[in-house]
Structures are given as C-alpha cells and as structure tokens.
N, C-alpha and C positions, 0 to 999 in steps of 0.2 A: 589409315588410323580410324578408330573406332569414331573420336568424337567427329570426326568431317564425315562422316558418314550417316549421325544419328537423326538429323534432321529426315532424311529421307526414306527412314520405315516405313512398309506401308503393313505390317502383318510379321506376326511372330515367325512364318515359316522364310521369311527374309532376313529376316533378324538375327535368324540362327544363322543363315548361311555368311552376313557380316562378319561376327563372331568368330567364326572359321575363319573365313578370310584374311581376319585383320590377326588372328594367331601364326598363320601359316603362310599366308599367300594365295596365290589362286592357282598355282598349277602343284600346289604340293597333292603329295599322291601317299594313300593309306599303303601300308607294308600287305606285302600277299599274306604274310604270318600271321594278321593279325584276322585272317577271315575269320578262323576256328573260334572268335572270340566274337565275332555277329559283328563287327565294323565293316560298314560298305568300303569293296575294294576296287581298284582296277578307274576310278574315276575321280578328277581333280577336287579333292579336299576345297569345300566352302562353294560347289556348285551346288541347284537345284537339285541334278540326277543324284548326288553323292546325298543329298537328303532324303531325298524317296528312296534311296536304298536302303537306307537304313531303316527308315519307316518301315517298308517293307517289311524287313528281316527280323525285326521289333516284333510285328504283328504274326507273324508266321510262328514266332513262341507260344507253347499256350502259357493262356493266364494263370497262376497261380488261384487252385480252388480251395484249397484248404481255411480253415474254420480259423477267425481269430483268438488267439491263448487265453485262455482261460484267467490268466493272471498275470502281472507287467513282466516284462524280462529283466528286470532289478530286484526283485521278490515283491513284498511286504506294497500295498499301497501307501503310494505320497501323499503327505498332508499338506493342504494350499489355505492359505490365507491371501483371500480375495480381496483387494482394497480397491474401490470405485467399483463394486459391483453391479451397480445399475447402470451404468453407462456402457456406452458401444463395447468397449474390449471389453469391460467384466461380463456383460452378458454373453458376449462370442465365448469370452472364458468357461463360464460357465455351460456352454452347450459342449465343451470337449470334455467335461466334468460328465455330461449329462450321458454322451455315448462312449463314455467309455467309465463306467463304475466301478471296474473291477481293478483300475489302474490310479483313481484319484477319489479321495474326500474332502471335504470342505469343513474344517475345522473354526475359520472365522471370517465374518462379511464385514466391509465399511463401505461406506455412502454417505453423501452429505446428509441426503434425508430430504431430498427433494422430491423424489421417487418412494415414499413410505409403502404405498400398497405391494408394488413390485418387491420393494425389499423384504416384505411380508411374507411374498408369496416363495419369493426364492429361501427364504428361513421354513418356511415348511418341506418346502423340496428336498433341500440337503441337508437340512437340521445341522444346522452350524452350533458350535458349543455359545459363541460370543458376536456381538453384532456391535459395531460402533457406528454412530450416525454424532452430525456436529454439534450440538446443543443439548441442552438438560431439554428444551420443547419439544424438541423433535424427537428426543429420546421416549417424553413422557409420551405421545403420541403413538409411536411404534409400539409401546407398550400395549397401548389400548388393544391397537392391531391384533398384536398377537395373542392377547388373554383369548380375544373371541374368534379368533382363527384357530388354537390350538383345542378352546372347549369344544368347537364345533369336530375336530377331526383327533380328540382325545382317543375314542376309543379305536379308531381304524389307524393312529399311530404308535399304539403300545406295540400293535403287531409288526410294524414294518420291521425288516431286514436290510442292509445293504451286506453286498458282500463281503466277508472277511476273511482275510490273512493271517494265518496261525493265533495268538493272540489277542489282534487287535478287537476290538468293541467300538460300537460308534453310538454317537450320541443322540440317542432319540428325543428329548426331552424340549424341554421351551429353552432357547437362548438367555442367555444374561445380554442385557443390552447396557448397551457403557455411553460415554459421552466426552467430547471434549479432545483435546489435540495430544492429549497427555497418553488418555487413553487408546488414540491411533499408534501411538509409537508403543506403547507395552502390547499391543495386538500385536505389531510386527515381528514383537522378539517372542511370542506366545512359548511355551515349551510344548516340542511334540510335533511343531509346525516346520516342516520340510523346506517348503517352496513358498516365497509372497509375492505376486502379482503386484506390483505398482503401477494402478492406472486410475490414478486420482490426476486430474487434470492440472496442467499447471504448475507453479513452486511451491503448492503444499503437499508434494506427495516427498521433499527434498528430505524431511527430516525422518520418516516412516522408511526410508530407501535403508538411510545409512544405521538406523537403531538395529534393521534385521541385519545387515553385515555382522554388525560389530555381535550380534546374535548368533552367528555364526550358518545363519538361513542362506539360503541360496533366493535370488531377486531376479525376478522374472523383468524386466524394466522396459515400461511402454510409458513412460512419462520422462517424455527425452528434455524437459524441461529442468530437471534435477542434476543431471547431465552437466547441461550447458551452462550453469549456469556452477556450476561447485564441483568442475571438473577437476582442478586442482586438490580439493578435499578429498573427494574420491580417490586420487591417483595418491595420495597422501596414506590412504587407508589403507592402499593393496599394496603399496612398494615399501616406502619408509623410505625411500631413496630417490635419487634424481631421476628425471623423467628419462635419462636416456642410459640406463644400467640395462645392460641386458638382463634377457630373462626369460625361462621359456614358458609358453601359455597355449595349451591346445587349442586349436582354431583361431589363434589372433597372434601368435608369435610373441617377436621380442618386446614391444612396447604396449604390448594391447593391457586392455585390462577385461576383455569377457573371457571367462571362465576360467579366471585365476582364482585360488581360494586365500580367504587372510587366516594370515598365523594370530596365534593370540599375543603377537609384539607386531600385530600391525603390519605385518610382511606380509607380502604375496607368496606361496609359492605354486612354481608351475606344476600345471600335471603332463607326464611323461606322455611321451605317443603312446597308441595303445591304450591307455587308460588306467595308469599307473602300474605300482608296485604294489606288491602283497600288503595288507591292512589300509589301501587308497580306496576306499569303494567311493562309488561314485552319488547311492544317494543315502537318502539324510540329511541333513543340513548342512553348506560346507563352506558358506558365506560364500559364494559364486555372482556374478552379475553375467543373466544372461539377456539376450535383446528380443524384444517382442515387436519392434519396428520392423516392418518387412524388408526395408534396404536394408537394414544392421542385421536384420537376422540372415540378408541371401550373403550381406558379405563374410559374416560369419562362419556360413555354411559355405561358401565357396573357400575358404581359407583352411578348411578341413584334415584336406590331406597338404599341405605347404608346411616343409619342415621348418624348423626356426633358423636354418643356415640360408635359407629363402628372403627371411624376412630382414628389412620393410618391403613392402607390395613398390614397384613402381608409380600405380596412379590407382586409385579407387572413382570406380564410376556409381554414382548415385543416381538412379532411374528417377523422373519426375513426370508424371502423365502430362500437368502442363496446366491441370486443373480445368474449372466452367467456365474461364474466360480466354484459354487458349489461339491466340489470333487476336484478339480484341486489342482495339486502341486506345490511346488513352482518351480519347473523348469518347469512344464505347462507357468506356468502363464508367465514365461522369453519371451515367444512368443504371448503376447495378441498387436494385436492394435487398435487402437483406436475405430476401429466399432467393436470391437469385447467387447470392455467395454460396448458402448452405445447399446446394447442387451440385454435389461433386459427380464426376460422370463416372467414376468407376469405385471408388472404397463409400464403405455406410460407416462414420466416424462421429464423434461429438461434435458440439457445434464450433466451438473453441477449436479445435484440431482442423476441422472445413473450411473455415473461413483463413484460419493459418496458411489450409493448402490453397484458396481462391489468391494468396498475394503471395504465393511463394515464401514467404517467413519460414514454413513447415521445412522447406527444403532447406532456407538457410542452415533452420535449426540444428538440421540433420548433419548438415557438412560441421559445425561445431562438435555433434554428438560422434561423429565419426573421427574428426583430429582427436580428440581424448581419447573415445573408446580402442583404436586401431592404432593410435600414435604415432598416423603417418603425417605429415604436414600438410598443412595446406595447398600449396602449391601444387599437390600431386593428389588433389582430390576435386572430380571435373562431376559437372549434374549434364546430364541427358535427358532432352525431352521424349519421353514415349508413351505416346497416350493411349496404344494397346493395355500398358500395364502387365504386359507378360515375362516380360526380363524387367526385375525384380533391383538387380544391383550386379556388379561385374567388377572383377578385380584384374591388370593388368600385370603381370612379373617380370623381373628384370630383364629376361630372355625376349618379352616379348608376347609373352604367351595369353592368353587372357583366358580368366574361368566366370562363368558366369550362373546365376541362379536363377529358373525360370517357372513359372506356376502361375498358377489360376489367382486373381486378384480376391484373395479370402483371408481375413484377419487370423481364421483360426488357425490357418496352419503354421503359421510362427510361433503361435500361443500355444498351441500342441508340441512345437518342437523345445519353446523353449522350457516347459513341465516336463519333458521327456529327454529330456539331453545326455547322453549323447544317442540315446536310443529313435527308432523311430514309432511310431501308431503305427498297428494295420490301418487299412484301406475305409476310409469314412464309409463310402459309398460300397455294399457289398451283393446288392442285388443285381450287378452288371456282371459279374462274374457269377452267379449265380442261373444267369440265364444264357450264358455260355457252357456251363458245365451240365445243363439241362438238354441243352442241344445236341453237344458229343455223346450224351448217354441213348439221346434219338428213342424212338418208341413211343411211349405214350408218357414221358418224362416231360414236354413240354407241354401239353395239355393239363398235365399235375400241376406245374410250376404256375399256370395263367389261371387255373381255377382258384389254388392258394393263394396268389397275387390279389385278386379279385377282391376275394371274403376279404385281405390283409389290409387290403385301402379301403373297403365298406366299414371295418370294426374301426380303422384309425377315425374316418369321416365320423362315425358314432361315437367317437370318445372311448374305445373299450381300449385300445392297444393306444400306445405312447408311438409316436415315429419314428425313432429308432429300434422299434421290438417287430416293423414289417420284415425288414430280411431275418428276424431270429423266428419269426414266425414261419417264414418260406422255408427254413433251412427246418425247423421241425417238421413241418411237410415233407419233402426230400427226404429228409432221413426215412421217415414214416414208410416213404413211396418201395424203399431197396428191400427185394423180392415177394411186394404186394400186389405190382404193376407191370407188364409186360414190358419187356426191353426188345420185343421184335421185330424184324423189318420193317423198314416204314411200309411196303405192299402189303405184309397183313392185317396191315391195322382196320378195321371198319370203323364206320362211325355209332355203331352200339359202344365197341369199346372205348372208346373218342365220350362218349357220354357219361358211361361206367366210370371212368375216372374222373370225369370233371365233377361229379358229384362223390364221390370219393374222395377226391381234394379235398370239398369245401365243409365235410364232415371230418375229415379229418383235421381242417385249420381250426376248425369252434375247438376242439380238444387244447388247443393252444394257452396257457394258463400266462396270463397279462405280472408281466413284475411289478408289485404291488409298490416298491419306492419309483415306480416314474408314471409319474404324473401324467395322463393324457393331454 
C-alpha cells in the first residue's frame, strides 16, 4: 500500500515506480497491444526497466514546435479580479497574466495596502479599471501613488495596446481606487469579471469568496481558510440539499463541490462529461469554485477522467513535504525563530501560509478543505510525507487503482489551471523547443538561433525586451532565418559562413520591436 511505503522515497523516479506498484503489483505486465500507443511492454509494470522504457519512448517523440495560438481556445479573453494581489499567489498570478496577454486581463486588484508601491506598479502594468486597498489612508495614499506615476507615464500610456478580442476594449486610464470591506465584496461581483482569484490571506477573503458565487463569477480559491471554516455555507450554496444527494460534478464527482456551477435557487448543477450540452459554455462567469492549492488542484485534476458511477474515491492521499523542521524534535524545535519557520524548503508562500506549513496546521487545514471540497470523509483521507514535493496529491479508487498528479513544485501552474479550466496553457518555457527544432533543421540554423539568443539576453539584461518577449524574439529570428540562411550539410559549412550568420542574426534580432504593454 501506498501509505507503508511513503516514508521511504528517495526521488520522484521511485515514487513513480510505487505508484505503479501499489495500483498493479509488481509482476503485472503491460498488454502487447498497447505498444502502438508508446507504453513500455514486455516488462513488469512498477519496475525501474518499465520506467526508462517509457522515458525512452517519451523521448524518442519529437517535441511539439509549433507557435503558441494566437488567442485562448475558449475565444474572447478572461477577465480576472485579482484579490491579495501583492502577495505570493497574487503576484505568481499575475506573472501567468503577464505571459500570456492574449488569454487574460486584469479588470480589478485588492491588497491590504501594505505593499502600496508594488500595488502601484502592478496598476500601471495591467491597468486595472478599480483597485481596492483596506482603509480610506491607505486608499488616500495609493492615490498619491498614482497621480504621480500615471502624470509621469501619461503620455507613453495613451498609446499602449493590449490585445484584443473582437469587441473587447481595455482600460487604459487611472483606476478608481475604493476602500473598505464593503467595497471588497462589490469588487468580487464587478460585472464583466469572469474569473476572482481569492488569495487574501486568512478569513477575510470568506465573505469576497461567497459574494462572486452568488455573482455568478467563477472563484479561483487559494484561501483554503474560507473553506474550512464555512464549509457548510458553501455546501449550502452549491446543493440546497443534504450533503449526501447525489450529483454529478466534472472532476469531483458525486459530493464534491469544484467545478459545480449555482443555479439562481442556490442549486448546484453538474456539468456533463465532455463539457456539457449545447448553450453550457464553459467560460464567462458560471459561479464555479475552482482550487488553486496544488494538492486540491492535483486531486482535482486526477479526478478528471473518473465517472461519477466511480465516485467517492476510496482514500485521497494529501502530499506534505514535511516542511523546515522535518526530523526535528521537540526540543529541536524549543530553538526555532521566526526566520527560521519562514524557510520553507520547497514553495515561496506568504508568511501566514510558511509558518502554517512549519507546524503542519497548513496540512491539517488541507484535509478539512479536502472532506468539504471532495465529500469524501475523513477516515479515507491519509497525508504523506514527501519532501521531494514532486507528487503533488493521489487519489486511490475502489479497484484499487491509484491516479496521481505529478510537477515541478511552482504555484503558477495550479493558478494557470485554475484561470484556464478545463483547458490547458501552452508550454511556459518555449525556448527548449525551440533549440530542438534548430537542431533538426541543422545547417547554419543553430548558429542563427545562439546569435539571436545572445542580442535576446543582452536587450532583456538592458531593460529593452520584457522576459517573456526572448523566445518571441528567437522565433522572429527563425522565422526571418527560412530561405535567408543555408540549410546545408553540416560538411559544407565554413566558418565565414558560421560568421555570416552570426552576424545576420544579431541584425536581424535589433529589428525585433519590444511590446510596448510589458513592462521590462
């Protein structure tokens, strides 16, 4: 079984093979049929070998080179209201805001207003229409901010652009800034506003969660405090019925409450596999609760393809690294202070959220936020120490079977999944593929590619290009390169021509014109 097992990870490439193991056994054997489809065969299921086969065969695909779309696969861009924008997740927020423009805008920021300059800065960036901070002082403050922030870059923002989707218009202008608790929750229900981020720290984010519901917004929710704390209320809002009516809910089954939408009497109902029926679209506002916790979000996504004649899960495994004091005893621990809690060994979180995970509280929290959100009971919800932090969260089914969700320990990509749902993001990182498709073209294509790379980190290092505009700059290059540049033998290449091009490149990345809404 999984949990007698979990103490003894030493590395994700073990981890997987448990996983296997404890779904299958150890001498189960992949079907010959299922070669055609790249599963390693002919070797027992939850070994080593059956793991580098797969790698293998993984790797031996090429990568996908193609450009990412031009515009989100939902059409129209999402409107996000951001709430605790300055802190850890709002700013991660805000950096999947930032690379990818053409899929998200930022219609309204909240902060306490402890952070005034940052909040500043990010109202210049995205030009949000409304900003709410806690106080008429802090408000009056911000203000100040922005008079002399907006005089100064008045005239270099009439001109800016972001992109736009058939009719939409965005808002270039100075924010209205607001103030007050009252004014957090009519932010949450804004009209126009798609998607709300709740990552206000704590139980003041509980009342801003439930106003965009009942608004009919979809709730991105990283403030598992709201949660646990007025689970009942919430389960109140989505059902109108007892906790144990069935009901079906894409990615949570029968009792879950993520990604159910409320009727306007307060009912939940589900969406169908697939993604409904004709007039269900899926974005827009649709009063949704999706998780931005990365256990809630892997168990979420591992619940994906599990029909609701599946559902309740057996046992939900909750990953927990184990946090800065891992081993420590309790007379260790008589000597911890306070920077010595806010040292988490693997997530960059607020300070409230670090110190939750240094006593384990965060995980408690989690298994509360999980018996409400998943509606399985407790009894059949087990935390797992792993302090790789690569499996993510696991779900076990009745069979026996267990699915689990595995990735890079990075906040954004729950926060990306949960603004994109049920859709995915391309590929954050696009210059690794880009120097693969550099390679198979062979010739003087990687010379191009290193010259343009070059100028592309010299102009970021000067402030001319924003960091995510190097690989848009590479890939202008590349284009540029197709039938300017020799694609011949690597044996006739000299190094004149080796030269020729590297300087070719690097006149050709200056041509590269900087997107004037991102910010260096």
């Amino acid at each position: 079984m999984v949990p007698s097992c979990a103490p003894m990870l030493s590395g994700p490439v073990f981890l997987i093979s448990i996983l296997f193991s404890a779904a299958f056994g150890e001498a189960a054997l992949i079907p010959s049929s299922a070669a055609e489809s790249g599963w390693a065969t002919g070797v027992p299921l939850g070994t080593r070998d059956a793991l580098e086969e797969l790698l293998r065969r993984g790797s031996d695909a090429p990568l996908a080179a193609e450009e990412a779309p031009e515009g989100p696969p939902w059409g129209s861009r999402r409107s996000l209201c951001i709430l605790g924008s300055t802190g850890s997740v709002g700013q991660q927020a805000l950096e999947v805001v930032r690379q990818f423009p053409r899929f998200f805008k930022v219609k309204a920021l909240a902060a306490s207003g402890s952070r005034l300059k940052r909040l500043a800065e990010q109202a210049l960036e995205f030009r949000p229409e409304f900003i709410v901070v806690e106080d008429a002082e802090r408000a009056e403050a911000l203000e100040e901010l922005l008079s002399e922030a907006f005089k100064v870059h008045c005239t270099s923002s009439a001109k800016r652009r972001l992109p736009t989707s058939g009719s939409e218009k965005d808002h270039l202008g100075r924010p209205t800034v607001l103030h007050g608790v009252e004014a957090l929750e009519n932010t949450a229900r804004l009209p126009g506003v798609d998607c709300v981020l709740l990552a206000i720290s704590g139980f003041k984010g509980l009342r801003p969660a439930l106003a965009a519901l009942r608004a009919n917004k979809d709730v991105a929710l990283a403030t598992k405090e709201a949660l646990v704390a007025a689970g009942p209320v919430f389960r109140k809002l989505f059902s109108g019925v007892s906790r144990n009516a069935p009901a079906e809910s894409l990615g949570t089954g029968g009792d879950g409450l993520y990604a159910r939408k409320v009727n306007r009497k307060g009912e939940a109902r589900g969406l169908s596999h697939g993604r409904g029926g004709q007039g269900d679209k899926c974005y827009g506002g649709m009063g949704r609760l999706l998780p931005v916790d990365s256990e809630h979000s892997a168990i979420f996504q591992a619940l994906q393809g599990v029909p609701p004649s599946a559902y309740p899960p057996a046992k939900l495994f909750l990953c927990a690294s184990g946090g800065p004091f891992l081993g420590w005893t309790s007379k260790d621990l008589l000597h911890v202070k306070v920077q010595d809690a806010l040292k988490h060994p693997k997530w960059t979180m607020g300070s409230k959220i670090t110190v939750d995970s240094a006593t384990l509280m965060n995980k408690g929290l989690e298994v509360i936020e999980a018996h409400e959100a998943f509606g399985v009971p407790y009894d059949s919800i087990r935390v797992l120490i792993h302090p790789q932090a690569i499996l993510h969260s696991a779900v076990e089914m009745q069979d026996g079977a267990v699915i689990g969700q595995l990735g890079l320990p990075d906040m954004k990509l729950p926060i990306a999944y949960a603004f994109s749902w049920p859709h995915r993001l391309p590929k954050t990182f696009e210059c690794l593929d880009l120097a693969f498709d550099a390679g198979r073209r062979s010739g003087l294509y990687p010379a191009a590619l290193n010259a343009a790379n070059e100028e592309a980190v010299s102009q970021f290092l000067r402030g001319r290009i924003h960091f995510t505009e190097i690989p848009t700059l590479l890939k202008h290059v590349m284009r540029m390169a197709d039938g300017q540049i020799s694609s011949s033998p690597n044996t006739d290449i000299t190094l004149e021509d080796v030269e020729e091009t590297d300087t070719w490149a690097r006149q050709m990345a200056k041509t590269f014109i900087p997107n004037p809404t991102l910010s260096p």
